[in-house]
C-alpha positions in Angstrom: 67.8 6.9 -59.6 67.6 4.1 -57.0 65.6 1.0 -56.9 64.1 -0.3 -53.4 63.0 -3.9 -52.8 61.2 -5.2 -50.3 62.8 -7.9 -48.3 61.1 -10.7 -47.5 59.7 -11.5 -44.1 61.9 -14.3 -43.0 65.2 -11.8 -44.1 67.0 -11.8 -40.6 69.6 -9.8 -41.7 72.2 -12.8 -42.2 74.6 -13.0 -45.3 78.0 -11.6 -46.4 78.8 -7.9 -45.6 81.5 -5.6 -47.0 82.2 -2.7 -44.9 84.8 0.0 -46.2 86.4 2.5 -44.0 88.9 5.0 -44.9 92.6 4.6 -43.9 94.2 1.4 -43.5 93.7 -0.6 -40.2 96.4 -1.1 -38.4 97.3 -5.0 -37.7 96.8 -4.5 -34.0 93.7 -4.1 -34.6 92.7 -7.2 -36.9 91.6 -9.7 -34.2 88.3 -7.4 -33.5 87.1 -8.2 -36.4 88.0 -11.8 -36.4 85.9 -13.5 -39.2 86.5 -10.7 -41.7 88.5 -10.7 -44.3 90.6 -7.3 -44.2 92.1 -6.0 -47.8 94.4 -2.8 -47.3 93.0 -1.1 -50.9 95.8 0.8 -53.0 93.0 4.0 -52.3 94.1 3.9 -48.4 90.6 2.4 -47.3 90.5 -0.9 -45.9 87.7 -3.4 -46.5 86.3 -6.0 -44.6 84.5 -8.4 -46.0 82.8 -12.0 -45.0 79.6 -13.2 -43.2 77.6 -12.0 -40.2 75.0 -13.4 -38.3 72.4 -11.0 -38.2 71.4 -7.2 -37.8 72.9 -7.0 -34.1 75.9 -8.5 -35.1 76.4 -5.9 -37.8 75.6 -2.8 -35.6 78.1 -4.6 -33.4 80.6 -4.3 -36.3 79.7 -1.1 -36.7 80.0 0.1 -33.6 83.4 -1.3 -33.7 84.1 0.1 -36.4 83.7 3.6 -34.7 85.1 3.2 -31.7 88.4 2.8 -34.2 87.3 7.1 -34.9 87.9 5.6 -39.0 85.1 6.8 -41.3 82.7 4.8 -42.6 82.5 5.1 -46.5 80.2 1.9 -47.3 78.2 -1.3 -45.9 77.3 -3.7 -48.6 75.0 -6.8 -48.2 77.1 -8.8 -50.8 74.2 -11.5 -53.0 75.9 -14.9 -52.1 76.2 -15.7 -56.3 78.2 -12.6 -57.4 82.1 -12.4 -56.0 82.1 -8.8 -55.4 79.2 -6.6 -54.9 77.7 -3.9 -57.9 77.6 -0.5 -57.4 74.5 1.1 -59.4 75.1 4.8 -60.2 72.9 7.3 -61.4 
C-alpha cells in the first residue's frame, strides 16, 4: 500500500533528485548531465543523483535521459535530511 501527501503550495519542484537508469553511461556522455553526481552501480544501472532547479529542469533531464534510448527505472525526490532516499514496499 502507498501513502500520498499533498505538497504544499509554494513546492516548486526544487530539491535533490536521483534518477536511475539501466546500463552504465558511458563517460562521453557525463558532461550532459553536468551537476549530477553519476555512480556506475555493481547492478549495471547508473545513478545520478544531486539538485535541480525545478520541474522543467527535471523533464529536461528526463528528456535527456531518453534521448540516451537507456531505460528509466526510477526518479526520486531525495528529503534534504536523509543521505539516501527510502524505498517503501508493500
Amino acid at each position: 500500500m502507498s501513502e500520498t501527501h499533498a505538497l504544499p503550495e509554494y513546492y516548486d519542484g526544487s530539491g535533490l533528485y536521483e534518477i536511475r537508469i539501466k546500463g552504465h553511461l558511458y563517460d562521453r556522455w557525463a558532461d550532459r548531465f553536468d551537476g549530477l553526481t553519476i555512480t556506475l552501480e555493481e547492478n549495471g544501472d547508473t545513478l545520478l543523483t544531486g539538485p535541480v532547479m525545478d520541474q522543467a529542469a527535471l523533464h529536461g533531464l528526463l528528456k535527456k535521459v531518453r534521448d540516451l534510448g537507456m531505460p528509466l527505472v526510477s526518479v526520486n525526490f531525495v528529503n534534504p535530511g536523509r543521505a539516501k532516499t527510502q524505498e517503501v514496499k508493500s
